[in-house]
VOGU-3710 file (C-alpha; in Angstrom, 3 decimals, decimal comma):
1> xxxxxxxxxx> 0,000/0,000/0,000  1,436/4,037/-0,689  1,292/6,706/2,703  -0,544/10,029/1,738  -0,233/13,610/3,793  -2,252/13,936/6,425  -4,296/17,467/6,897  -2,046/20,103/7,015  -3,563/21,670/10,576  -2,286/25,159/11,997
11> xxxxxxxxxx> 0,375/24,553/14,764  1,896/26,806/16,642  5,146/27,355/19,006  7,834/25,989/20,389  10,252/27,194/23,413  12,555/25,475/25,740  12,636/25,443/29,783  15,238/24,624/32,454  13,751/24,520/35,798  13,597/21,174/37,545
21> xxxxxxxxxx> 10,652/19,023/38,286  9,649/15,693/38,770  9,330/13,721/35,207  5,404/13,588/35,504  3,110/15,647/38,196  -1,015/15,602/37,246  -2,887/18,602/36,317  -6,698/19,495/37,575  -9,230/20,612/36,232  -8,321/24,538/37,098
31> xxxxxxxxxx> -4,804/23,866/36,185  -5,676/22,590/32,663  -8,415/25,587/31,708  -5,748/27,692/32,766  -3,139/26,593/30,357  -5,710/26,387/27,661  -6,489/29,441/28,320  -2,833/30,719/27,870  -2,406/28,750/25,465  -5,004/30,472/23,070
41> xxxxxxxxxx> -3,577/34,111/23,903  -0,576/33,204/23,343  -1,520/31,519/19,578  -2,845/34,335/18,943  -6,175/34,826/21,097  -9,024/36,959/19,611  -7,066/37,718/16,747  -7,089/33,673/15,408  -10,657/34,033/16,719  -11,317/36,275/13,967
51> xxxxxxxxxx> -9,933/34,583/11,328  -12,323/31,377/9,547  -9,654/29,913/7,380  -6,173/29,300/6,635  -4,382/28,993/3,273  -0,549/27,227/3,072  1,654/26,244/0,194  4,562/25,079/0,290  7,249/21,924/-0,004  7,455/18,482/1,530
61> xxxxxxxxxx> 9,180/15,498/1,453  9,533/11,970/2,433  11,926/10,239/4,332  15,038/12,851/3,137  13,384/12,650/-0,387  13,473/14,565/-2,943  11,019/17,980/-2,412  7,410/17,938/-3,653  4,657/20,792/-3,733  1,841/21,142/-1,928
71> xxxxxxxxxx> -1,184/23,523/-1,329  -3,739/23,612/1,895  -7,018/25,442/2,722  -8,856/24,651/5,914  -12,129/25,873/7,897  -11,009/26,971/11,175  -14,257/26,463/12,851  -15,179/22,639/11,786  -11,580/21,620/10,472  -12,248/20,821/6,881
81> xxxxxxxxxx> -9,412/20,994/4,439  -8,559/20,964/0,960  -4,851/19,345/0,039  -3,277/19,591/-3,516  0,262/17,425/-3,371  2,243/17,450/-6,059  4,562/14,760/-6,903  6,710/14,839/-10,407  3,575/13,518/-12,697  1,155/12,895/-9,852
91> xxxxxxxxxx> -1,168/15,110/-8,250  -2,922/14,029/-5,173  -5,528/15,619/-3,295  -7,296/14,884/-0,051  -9,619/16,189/1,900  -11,859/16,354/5,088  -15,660/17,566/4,513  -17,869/15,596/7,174  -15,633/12,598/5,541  -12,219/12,170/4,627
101> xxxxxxxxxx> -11,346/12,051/0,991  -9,215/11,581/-1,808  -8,310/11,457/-5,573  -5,369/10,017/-7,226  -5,297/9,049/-10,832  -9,117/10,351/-11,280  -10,332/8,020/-9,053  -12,353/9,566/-5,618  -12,357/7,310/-3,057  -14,001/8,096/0,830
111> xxxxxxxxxx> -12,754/6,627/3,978  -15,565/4,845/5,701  -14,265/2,224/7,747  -14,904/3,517/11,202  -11,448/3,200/12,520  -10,042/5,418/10,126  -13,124/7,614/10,105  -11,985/8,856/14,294  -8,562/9,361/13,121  -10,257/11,633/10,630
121> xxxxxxxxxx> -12,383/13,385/13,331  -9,581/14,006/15,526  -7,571/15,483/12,295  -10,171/17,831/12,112  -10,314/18,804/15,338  -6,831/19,475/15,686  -6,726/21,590/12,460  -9,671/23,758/14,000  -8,199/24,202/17,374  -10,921/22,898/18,661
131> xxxxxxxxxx> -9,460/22,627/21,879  -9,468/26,360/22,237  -12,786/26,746/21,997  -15,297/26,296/25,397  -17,740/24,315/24,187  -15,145/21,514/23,854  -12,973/21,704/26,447  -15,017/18,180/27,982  -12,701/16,810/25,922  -9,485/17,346/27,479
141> xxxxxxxxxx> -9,642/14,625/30,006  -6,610/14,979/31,813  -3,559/16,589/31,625  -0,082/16,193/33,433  3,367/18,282/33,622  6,343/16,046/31,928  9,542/16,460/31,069  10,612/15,674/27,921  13,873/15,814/26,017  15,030/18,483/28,902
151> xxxxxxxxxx> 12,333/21,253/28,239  9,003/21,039/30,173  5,662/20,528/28,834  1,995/20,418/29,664  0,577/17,338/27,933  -3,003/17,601/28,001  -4,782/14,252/26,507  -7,636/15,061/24,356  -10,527/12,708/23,344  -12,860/14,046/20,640
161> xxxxxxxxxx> -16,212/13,115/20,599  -16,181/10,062/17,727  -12,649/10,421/17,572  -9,533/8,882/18,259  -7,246/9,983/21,381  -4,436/12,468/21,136  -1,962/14,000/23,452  -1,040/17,905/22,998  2,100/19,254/24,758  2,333/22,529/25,119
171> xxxxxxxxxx> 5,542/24,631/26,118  5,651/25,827/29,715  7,521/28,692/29,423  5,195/29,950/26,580  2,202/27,490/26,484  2,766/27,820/22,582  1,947/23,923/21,497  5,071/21,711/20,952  3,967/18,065/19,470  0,764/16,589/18,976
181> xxxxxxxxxx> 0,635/12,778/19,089  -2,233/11,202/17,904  -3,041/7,818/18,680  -4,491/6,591/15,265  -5,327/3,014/13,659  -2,388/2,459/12,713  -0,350/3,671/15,656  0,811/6,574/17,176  1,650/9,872/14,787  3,792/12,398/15,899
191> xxxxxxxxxx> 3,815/15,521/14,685  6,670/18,387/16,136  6,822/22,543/14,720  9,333/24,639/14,354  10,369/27,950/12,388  7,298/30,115/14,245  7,110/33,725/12,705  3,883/35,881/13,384  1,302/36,212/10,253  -1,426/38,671/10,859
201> xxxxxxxxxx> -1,022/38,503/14,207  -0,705/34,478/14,486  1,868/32,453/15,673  2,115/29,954/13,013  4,932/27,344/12,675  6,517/27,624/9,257  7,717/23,593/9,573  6,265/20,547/11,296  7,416/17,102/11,131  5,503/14,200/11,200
211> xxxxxxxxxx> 6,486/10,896/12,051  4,295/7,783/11,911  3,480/4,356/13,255  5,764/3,184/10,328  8,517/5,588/10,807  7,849/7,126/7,962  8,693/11,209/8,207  7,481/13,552/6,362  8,577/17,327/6,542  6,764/20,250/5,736
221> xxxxxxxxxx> 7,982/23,644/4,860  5,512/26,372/4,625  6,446/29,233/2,389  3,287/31,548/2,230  0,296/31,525/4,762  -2,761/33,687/4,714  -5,528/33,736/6,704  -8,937/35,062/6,287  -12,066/36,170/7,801  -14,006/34,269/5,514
231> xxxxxxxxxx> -13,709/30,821/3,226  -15,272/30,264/-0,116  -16,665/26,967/0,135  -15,677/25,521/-3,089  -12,586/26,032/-1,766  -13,223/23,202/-0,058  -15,176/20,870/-2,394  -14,201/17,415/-3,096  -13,788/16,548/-6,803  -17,133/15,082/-8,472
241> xxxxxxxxxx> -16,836/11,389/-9,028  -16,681/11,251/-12,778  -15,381/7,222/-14,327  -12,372/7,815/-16,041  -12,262/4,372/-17,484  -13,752/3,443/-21,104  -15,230/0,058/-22,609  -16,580/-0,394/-25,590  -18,079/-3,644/-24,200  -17,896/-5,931/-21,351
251> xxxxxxxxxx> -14,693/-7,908/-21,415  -13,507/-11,167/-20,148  -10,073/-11,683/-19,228  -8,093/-14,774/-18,628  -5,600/-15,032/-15,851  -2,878/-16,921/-15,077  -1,670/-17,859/-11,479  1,357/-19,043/-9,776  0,636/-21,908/-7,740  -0,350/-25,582/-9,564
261> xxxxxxxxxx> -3,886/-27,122/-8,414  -5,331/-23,616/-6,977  -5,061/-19,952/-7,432  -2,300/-17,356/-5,914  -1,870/-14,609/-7,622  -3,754/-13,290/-10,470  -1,349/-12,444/-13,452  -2,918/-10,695/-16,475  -1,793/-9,032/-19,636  -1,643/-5,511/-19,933
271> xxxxxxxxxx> -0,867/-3,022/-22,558  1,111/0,318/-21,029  1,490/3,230/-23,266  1,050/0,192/-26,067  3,912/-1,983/-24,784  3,180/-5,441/-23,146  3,549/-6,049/-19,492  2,242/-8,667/-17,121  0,552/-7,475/-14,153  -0,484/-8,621/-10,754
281> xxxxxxxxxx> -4,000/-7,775/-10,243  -4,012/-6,847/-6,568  -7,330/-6,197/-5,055  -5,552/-4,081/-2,326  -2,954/-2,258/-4,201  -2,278/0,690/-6,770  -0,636/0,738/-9,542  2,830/-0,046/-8,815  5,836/-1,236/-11,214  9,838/-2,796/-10,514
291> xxxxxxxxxx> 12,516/-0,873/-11,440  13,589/-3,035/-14,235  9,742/-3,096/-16,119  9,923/0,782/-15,959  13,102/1,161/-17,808  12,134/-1,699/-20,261  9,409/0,149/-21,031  10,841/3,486/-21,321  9,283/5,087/-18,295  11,150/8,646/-16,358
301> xxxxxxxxxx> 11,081/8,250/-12,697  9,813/11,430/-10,905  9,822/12,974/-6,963  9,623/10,582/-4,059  7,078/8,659/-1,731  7,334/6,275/1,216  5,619/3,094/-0,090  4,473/-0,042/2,189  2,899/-3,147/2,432  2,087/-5,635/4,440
311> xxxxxxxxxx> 5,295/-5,654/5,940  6,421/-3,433/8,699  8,870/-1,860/6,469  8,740/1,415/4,339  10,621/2,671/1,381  11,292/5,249/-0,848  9,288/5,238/-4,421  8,944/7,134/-7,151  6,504/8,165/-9,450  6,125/7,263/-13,397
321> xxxxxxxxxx> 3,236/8,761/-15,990  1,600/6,402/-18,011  -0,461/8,021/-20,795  -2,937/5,207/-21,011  -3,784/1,859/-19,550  -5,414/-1,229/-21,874  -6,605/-4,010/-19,639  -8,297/-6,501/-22,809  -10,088/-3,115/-24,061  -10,418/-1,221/-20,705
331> xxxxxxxxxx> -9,002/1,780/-20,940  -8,064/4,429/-18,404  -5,706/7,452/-19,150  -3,629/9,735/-17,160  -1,989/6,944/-15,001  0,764/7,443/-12,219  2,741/4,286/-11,387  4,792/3,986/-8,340  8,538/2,853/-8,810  10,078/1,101/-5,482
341> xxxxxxxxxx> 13,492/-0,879/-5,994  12,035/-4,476/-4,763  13,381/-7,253/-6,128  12,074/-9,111/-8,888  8,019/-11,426/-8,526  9,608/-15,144/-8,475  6,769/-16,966/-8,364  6,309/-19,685/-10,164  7,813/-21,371/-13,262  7,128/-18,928/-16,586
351> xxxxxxxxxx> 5,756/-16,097/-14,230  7,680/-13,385/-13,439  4,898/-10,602/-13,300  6,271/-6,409/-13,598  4,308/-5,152/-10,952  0,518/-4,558/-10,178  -2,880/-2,873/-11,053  -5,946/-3,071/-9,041  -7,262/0,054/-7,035  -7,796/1,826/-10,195
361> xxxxxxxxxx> -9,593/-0,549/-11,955  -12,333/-1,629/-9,139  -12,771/2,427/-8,757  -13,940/3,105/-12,503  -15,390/-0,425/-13,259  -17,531/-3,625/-12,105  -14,701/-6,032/-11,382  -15,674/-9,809/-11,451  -13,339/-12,110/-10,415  -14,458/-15,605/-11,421
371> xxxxxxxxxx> -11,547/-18,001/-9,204  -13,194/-21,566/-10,720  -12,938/-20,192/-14,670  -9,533/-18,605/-14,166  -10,901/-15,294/-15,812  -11,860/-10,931/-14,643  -14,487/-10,023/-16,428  -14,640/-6,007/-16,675  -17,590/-3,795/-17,512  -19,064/-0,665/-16,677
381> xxxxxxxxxx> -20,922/0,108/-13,629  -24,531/0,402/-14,970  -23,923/-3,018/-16,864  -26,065/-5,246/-15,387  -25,157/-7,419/-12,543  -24,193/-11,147/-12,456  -27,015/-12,795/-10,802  -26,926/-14,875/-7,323  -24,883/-14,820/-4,222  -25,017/-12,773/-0,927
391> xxxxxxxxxx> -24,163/-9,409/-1,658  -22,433/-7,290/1,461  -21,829/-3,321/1,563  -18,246/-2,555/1,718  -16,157/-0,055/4,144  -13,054/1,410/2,894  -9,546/2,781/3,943  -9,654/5,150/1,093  -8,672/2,191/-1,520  -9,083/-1,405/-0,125
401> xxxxxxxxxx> -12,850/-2,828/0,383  -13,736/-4,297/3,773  -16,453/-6,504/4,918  -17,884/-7,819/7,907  -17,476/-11,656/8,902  -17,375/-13,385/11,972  -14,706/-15,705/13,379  -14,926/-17,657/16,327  -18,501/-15,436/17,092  -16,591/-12,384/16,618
411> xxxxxxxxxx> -17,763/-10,063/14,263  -14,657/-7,362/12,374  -13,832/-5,871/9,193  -11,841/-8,234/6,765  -10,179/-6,565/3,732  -10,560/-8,461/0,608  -7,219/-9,074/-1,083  -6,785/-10,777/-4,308  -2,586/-9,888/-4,234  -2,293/-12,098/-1,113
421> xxxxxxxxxx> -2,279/-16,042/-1,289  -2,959/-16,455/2,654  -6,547/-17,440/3,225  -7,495/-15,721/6,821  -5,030/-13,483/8,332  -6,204/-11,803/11,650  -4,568/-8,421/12,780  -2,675/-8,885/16,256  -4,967/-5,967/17,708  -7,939/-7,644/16,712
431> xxxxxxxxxx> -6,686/-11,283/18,657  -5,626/-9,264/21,757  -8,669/-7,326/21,851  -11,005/-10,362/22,056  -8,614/-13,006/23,488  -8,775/-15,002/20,919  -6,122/-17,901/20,559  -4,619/-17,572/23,912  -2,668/-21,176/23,367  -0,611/-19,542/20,518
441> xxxxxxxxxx> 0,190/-21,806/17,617  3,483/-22,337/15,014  5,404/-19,386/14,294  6,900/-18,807/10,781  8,978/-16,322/9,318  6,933/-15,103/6,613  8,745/-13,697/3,419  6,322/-10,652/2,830  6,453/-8,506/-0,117  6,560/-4,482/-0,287
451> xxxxxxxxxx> 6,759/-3,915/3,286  9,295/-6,652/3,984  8,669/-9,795/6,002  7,671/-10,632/9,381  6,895/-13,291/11,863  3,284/-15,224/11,863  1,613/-17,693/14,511  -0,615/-20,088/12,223  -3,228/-21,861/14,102  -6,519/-22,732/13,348
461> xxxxxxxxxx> -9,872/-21,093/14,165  -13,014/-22,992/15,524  -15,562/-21,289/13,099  -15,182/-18,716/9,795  -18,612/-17,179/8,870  -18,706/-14,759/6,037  -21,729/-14,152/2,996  -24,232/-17,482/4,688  -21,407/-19,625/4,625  -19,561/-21,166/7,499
471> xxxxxxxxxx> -16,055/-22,947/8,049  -14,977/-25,223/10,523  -11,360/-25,680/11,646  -9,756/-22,843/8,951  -6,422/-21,953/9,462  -5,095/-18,742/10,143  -1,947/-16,402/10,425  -1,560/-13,688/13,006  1,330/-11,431/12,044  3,476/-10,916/15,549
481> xxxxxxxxxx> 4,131/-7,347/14,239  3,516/-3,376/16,426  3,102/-1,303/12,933  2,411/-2,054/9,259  -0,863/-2,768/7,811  -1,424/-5,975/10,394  -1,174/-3,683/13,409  -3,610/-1,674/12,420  -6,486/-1,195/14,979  -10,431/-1,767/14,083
491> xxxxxxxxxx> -9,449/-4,486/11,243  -10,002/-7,829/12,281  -7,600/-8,945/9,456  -6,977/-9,908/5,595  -8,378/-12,444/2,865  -6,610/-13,241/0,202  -7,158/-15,954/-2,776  -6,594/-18,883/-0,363  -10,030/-17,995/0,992  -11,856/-15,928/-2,009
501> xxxxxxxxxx> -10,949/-18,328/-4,556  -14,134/-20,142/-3,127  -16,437/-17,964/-4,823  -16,617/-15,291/-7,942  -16,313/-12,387/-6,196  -18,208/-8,526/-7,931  -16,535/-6,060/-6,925  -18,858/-2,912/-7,382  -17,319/0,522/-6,155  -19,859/3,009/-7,188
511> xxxxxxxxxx> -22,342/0,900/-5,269  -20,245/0,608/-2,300  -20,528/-3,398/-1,861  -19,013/-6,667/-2,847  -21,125/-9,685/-3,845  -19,812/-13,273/-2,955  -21,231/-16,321/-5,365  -19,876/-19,544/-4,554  -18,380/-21,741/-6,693  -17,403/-25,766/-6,877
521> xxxxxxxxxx> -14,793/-25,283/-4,444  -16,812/-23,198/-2,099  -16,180/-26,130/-0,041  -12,738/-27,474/-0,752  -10,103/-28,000/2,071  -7,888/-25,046/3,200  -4,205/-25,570/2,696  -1,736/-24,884/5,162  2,052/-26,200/5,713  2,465/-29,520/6,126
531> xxxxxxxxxx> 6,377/-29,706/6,274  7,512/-27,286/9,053  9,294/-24,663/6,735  8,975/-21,278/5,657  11,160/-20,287/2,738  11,373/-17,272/0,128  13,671/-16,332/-2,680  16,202/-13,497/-3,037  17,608/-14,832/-6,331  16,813/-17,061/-9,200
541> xxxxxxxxxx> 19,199/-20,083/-7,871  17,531/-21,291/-4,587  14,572/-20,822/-2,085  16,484/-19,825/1,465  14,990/-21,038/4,678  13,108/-18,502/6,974  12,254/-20,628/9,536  11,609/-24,268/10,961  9,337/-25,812/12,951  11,028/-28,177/15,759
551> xxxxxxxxxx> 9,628/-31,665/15,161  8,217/-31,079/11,905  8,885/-33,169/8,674  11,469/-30,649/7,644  13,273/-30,569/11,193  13,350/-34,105/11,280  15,431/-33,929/8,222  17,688/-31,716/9,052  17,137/-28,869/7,395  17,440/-25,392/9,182
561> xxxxxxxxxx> 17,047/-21,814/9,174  19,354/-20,544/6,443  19,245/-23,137/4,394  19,325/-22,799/0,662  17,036/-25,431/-1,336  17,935/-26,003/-4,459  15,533/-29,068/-5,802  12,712/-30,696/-4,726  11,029/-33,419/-6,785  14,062/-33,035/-9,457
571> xxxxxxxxxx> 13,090/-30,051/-10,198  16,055/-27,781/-10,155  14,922/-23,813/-8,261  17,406/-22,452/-11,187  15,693/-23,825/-13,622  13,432/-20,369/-13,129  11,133/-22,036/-10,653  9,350/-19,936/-7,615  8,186/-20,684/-4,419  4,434/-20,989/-5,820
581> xxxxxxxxxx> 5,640/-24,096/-7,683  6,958/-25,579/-4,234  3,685/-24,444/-1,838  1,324/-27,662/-3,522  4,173/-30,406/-1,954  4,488/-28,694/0,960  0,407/-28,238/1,905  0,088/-31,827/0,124  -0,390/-34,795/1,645  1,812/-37,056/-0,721
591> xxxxxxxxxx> 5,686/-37,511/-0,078  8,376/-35,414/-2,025  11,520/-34,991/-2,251  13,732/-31,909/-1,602  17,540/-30,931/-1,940  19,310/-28,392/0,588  22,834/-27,243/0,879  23,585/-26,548/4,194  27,491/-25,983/5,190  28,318/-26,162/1,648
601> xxxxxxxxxx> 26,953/-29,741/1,809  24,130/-30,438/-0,324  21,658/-33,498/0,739  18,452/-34,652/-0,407  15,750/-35,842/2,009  12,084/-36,857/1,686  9,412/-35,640/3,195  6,082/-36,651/4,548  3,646/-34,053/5,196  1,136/-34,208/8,094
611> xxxxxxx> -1,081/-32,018/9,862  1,329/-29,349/12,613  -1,598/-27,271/13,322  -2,691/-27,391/16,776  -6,798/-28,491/16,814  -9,298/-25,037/17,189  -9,105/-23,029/20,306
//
């Protein structure tokens, strides 16, 4: 997945202190008006009063990247906001009106899913000062003095009403605010000013830096702010939804995948700028290409972005215009493609895919995924629909769908993820919230993608309810991970193809839900590993180890973390093959057999697979 800007919110001051205290001594109630109340003549009292909105431009980058543009209106009295971002080819905007917003490529996409939707309300109350204001001081809870990084500061913890905590420190020598930390979905975001000049009688910080959950930083550098009695409200308006795709008639696609006996990963043909490339088709990505696919096809690389994944890792992109996309006759034009240096898709034999499409795709058409007949059909929105199933409305994060299923009788949001091969995998947040699991299970080091890898229990759930159907002992992963996309809070977890190739799945955006018809394997057996190894591939010669599981098949025979396998059935890894074209030996039931050099030593083993799951908890 890429990270956007957040609001750009007015922030004030910044001073330093030296007079001793303890670390941490609780304020009261009189203490805390009384700061706020200092606090708001000292930003600027009755003169920010006066004022209804703020305008910024400006630069910012990511991570030490190169600088990008950006321009920012907001409402001071209800905190919504207009961004423009600027980024080599791409222009991004977001936006808070009631909802929180945004349009990349031509596609407008809202944030419902309610986790993200407090983060949103707390955004908005910072960037109106709301805190200032009487009628919401209730939600200043507490407050404390601390000590931090040798200056003193009141921290006063705020909880909007429908929103998600924050904590505001605020100088005590000039109760100017210092850092806001705001305790979002997807961890806590940290945001610190600097550079404070006075603009029409404001005390407005010229340079904040924010750094998130992911460690991501971005820096902003304001270099013109006006303010204003008044605010023009299409200022503020979000973009009208308008399909930017074309189709002269509904089209059916076939798709390869990458794992024998089942479906992975989709892999489709696609025509960019009239050149061939094959293309992931990732239900919860963007458009996204490797280094080596842009420069085969001819493609400048532009400014800079922090991209992640699933992983708990983030990375520097960049961006790459695409005139037009041709997906079997689907057209959509004016495409940005983000450029991140990962290593090459080895995933099966023959498949080597150039990156991914998706997001844009399920936001300007009906998207059909049909798992049993190996084929995406594509056509427009007012088409009419297949026929049958359970259909479910969706939530979104801005790009991925979510919908509600229940495991183990508890009900969460799953995102629906046709770039993942897992079946079920639950967010740690979620499992710790409602104790689920509490015997653990096998932990694996799992290879990841963009993002990186990570550890993962596996163990298997009593019950898996989703769309009238219900599964009985289904395995799932819990990523053992504090940030990335599987620590994020209010998602119960993810579902890739291991799970949704049980059904066709409609994908309709502009109706806001997802319709689930199953198919002859709506009742097949879920795979899991039967061996006791983990392994992934950082070159085209051998699969290396991530992890074994003591008194497993693969422990048994020796093999260890580390290990490089080079064969198994006598089929030589260099002979182009990926680890898709090991995973149906090692969730089989059947006997294979499998070379490893370990030591410089290279033996060949068989192994039996059996059932390491624990039973349901």
């Amino acid at each position: 997945m890429i990270r956007g800007f957040l609001s750009f919110f007015i922030l004030l001051s910044i001073a330093s202190a030296t007079a001793q205290t303890p670390s941490s001594s609780p304020l009261g109630a009189r203490q805390i008006a009384q700061i706020l109340a200092a606090a708001h003549a000292a930003a600027g009292g009755a003169q920010l009063d006066a004022f209804a909105s703020v305008t910024e431009s400006g630069s910012v980058n990511q991570n030490g990247g190169p600088p990008d543009s950006f321009e920012a209106v907001a409402d001071l009295r209800n905190g919504y906001s207009r961004v423009k971002g600027v980024a080599g080819p791409a222009t991004l905007l977001q936006g808070y009106d009631g909802a929180q917003w945004s349009e990349t490529n031509g596609s407008l996409s809202i944030v419902s899913l309610p986790s993200l939707v407090a983060d949103a309300v707390t955004q908005a109350y910072l960037t109106s000062n709301a805190y200032f204001r009487p009628e919401e001081r209730p939600t200043i809870t507490s407050g404390r003095l601390d000590r931090t990084d040798g200056w003193l500061a009141y921290v006063l913890h705020a909880q909007p009403a429908g929103g998600s905590p924050a904590d505001l420190y605020f100088d005590a020598a000039t109760y100017r605010l210092v850092t806001a930390v705001a305790q979002t979905a997807r961890g806590p975001d940290t945001t610190t000013y600097s550079d404070f000049q006075t603009v029409q009688g404001v005390i407005e910080a010229m340079r904040w830096v924010e750094v998130d959950a992911a460690g991501t930083t971005t820096t902003a550098a304001a270099t013109s702010v006006r303010f204003a009695s008044a605010i023009d409200p299409a200022a503020l308006a979000r973009p009208t939804y308008i399909s930017q795709g074309t189709l002269a008639a509904p089209a059916s696609i076939p798709f390869a995948s990458d794992i024998a006996g089942t479906v992975g990963h989709i892999i489709v043909p696609v025509a960019l700028d009239g050149k061939p490339a094959t293309l992931i088709f990732d239900s919860g990505g963007s458009n996204f290409l490797l280094p080596q696919a842009a420069q085969r096809l001819g493609l400048k690389a532009y400014g800079g972005v922090a991209v992640g994944g699933l992983g708990t890792e983030e990375q520097m992109g960049t961006f790459a215009a695409v005139s037009l996309i041709d997906f079997a006759g689907a057209r959509l034009p004016h495409q940005s493609f983000v450029i991140t240096p990962e290593p090459s898709f080895v995933l099966r034999k023959g498949i080597s895919p150039d990156g991914l499409i998706g997001y844009e795709y399920l936001a300007n058409f009906r998207i059909a995924v049909r798992y049993a007949q190996r084929r995406i059909d594509v056509a427009s929105f007012d088409a009419p629909a297949p026929a049958g199933g359970v259909t479910l409305p969706l939530k979104s994060d801005g790009q991925r769908a979510y919908v509600l299923a229940t495991i183990d009788g508890v009900p969460g949001y799953y995102a629906l993820d046709t770039g993942s091969i897992s079946a079920i995998v639950l967010n740690l947040p979620f499992v710790q919230e409602h104790h689920l699991f509490p015997e653990g299970g096998l932990t694996y080091l799992a290879p990841g993608g963009i993002g990186g890898g990570f550890p993962e229990t596996l163990t298997a759930a009593n019950s898996f309810a989703l769309a009238g159907l219900t599964y009985h002992d289904v395995p799932v992963g819990i990523p053992q991970v504090s940030s990335g996309y599987f620590a994020t809070r209010g998602v119960a977890g993810n579902l890739g193809s291991g799970f949704l190739s049980r059904f066709t799945i409609v994908f309709d955006y502009k109706a806001q839900t997802v319709t689930f018809i199953p198919n002859e394997n709506a009742r097949m057996r879920f795979r899991s590993d039967r061996v006791g190894l983990s392994a992934g591939q950082n070159d085209n010669s051998a699969f290396v180890v991530g992890q074994v599981i003591p008194r497993s098949p693969a422990a048994d025979a020796g093999i260890a973390t580390g290990d490089r396998i080079t064969a198994f059935t006598g089929h030589a890894v260099a002979s182009g093959y990926g680890p898709g074209d090991l995973y149906p030996y090692s969730t089989g039931t059947r006997p294979f057999t499998l070379t490893f050099v370990a030591t410089g030593i290279s033996k060949t083993v068989t192994l039996t697979p059996r059932r390491l799951l624990p039973p349901p908890q």
